[in-house]
N, C-alpha and C positions, 0 to 999 in steps of 0.2 A: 753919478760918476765918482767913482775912488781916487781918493787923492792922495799925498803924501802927509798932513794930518793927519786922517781918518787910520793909515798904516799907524802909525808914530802913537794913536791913542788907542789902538786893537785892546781886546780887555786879553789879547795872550801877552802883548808888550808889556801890561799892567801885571798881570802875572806875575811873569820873568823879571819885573823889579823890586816886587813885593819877596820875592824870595829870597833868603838869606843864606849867602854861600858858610860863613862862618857857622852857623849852627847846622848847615847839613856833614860839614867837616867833622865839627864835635861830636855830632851824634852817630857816624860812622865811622869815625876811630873808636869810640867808648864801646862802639858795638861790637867791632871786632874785636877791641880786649877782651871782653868779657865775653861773649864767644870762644875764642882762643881759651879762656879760662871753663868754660864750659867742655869742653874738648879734651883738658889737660884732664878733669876731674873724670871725664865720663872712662878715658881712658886707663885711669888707676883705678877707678871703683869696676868696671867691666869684671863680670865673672862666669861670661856663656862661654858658649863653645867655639864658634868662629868669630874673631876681632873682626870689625869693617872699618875700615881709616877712612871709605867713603861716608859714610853713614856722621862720624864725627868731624869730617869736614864741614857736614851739611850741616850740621848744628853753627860751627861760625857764620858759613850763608845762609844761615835760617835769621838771625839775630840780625845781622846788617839789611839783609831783603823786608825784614819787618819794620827796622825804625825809619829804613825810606818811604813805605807805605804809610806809615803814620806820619811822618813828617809831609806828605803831601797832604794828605787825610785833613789836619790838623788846621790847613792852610785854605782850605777850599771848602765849604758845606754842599756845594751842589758836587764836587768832584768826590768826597767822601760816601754819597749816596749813589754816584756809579759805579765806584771800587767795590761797594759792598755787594753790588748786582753784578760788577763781573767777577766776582770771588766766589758769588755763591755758585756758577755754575762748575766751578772746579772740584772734578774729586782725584780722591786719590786712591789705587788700588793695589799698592805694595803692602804687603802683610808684616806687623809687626809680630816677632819673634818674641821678644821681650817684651815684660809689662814697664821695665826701667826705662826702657827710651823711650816711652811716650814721655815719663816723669823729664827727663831728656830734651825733648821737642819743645814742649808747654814751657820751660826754663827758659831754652832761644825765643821760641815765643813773646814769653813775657816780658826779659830783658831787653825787645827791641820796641817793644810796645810803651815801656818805659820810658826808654831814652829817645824817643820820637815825640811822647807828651812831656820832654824836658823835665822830668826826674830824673837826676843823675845819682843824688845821694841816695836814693832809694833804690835805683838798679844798683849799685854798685855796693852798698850794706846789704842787699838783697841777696845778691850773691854772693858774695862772700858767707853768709847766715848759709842759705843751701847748702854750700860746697861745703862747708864745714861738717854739717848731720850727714850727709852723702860718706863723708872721709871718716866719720865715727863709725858707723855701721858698717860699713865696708871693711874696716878692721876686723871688730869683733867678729870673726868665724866661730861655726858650731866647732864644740870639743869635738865630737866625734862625727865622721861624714858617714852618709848612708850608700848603700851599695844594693847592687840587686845581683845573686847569686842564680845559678843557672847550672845545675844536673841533671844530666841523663843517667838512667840506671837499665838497668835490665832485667832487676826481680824487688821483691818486697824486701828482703834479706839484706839490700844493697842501700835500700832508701833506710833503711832502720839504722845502718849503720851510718850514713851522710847526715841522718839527721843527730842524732848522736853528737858524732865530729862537730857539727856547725852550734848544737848546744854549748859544747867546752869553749869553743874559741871563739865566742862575737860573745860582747855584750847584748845584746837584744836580736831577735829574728821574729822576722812574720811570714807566715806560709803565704803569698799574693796566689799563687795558680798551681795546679797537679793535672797534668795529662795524663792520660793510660791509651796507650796506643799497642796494637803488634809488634813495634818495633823497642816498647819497653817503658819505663814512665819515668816522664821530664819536671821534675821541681823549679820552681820559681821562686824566690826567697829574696823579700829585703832585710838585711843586716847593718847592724854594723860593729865595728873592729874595735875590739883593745889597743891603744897606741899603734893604731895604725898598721897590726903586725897584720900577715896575710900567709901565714904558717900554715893557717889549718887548711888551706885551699889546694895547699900540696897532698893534705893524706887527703885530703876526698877523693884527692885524681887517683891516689894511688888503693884507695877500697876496692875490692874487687867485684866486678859486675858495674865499676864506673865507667862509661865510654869517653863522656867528654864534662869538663866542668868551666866554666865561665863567670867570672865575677865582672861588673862594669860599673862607674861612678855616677850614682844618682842621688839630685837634689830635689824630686817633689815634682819636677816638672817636666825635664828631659834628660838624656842620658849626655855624658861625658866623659 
């Protein structure tokens, strides 16, 4: 029969006393800062195509959701061998667009992993250190941006002449693709620009035998 002892000395009562509210405090404020500061950075260094303020939110709940797990983790050996078996069945099936937010994730990640095994100077030198190479690079832009250029012609005569034009006016070109179809043949071309001018895009439209011309902004990966 259970009694009121046997309650009063449950190993969950034991638990719950062993637990320290102060350092689950510390460790989910520092996690939110420095989330929050992961967030600020991811936001200035961002250079896709659609911003997601959800996506950089979840990097602050990614860093506090992790130093709890570890601060339970930490405190328990048979409870850190369940977490590890109910973590492993989770997957996750959202596509990262970017190779930068994973570098992104692994950051909240790591900061909450940190501040849950009670490195604070080390999360907090830690990122500070990231954020800084993050905010160098992110600066430095290429001189010149690449572009992918896009003419329809309608005879040989037309392309001779487009190709011409786009010689004078871009620093560098590379033929990527040439169709030949009935309805006339479509050039493909990455470029790119002298001081950013986009002059010569006017006389290609205006060569005759040009139907349509298109220029769009490309970095290597996707358009923008």
């Amino acid at each position: 029969m259970t009694t009121f002892n046997d309650i009063f000395t449950s190993s969950f009562l034991e638990n719950v006393a062993s637990f320290s509210f102060l350092d689950m405090a510390i460790a989910l404020v520092l996690a939110f800062v420095l989330g929050l500061f992961i967030f600020i950075i991811y936001k200035k260094t961002y250079s896709g195509v659609m911003y997601s303020s959800g996506f950089g939110l979840s990097l602050v709940a990614m860093a506090m959701i992790t130093a709890l797990v570890i601060l339970a983790v930490s405190s328990n050996v048979v409870l850190s061998l369940g977490m590890v078996g109910a973590l492993s069945i989770v997957r996750f099936r959202s596509a990262v667009k970017d190779p930068m937010d994973i570098a992104y994730m692994f950051w909240a990640i790591a900061v909450g992993i940190v501040l849950g095994a009670g490195m604070i100077p080390l999360a907090v030198l830690g990122s500070v250190c990231v954020g800084l190479v993050l905010i160098l690079f992110s600066v430095r832009k290429p001189v010149d941006r690449r572009y992918i250029l896009v003419v329809d012609c309608d005879a040989d005569a037309a392309e001779e002449e487009v190709s011409a034009i786009v010689r004078e006016g871009v620093s560098k070109q590379v033929l990527k693709s040439k169709t030949v179809s009935e309805k006339g043949i479509e050039l493909t071309m990455e470029v790119r620009l002298r001081e950013q001018s986009s002059e010569f895009l006017n006389q290609v439209n205006r060569v005759q035998g040009v139907s349509n011309a298109v220029m769009v902004s490309y970095n290597g990966e996707y358009l923008s």
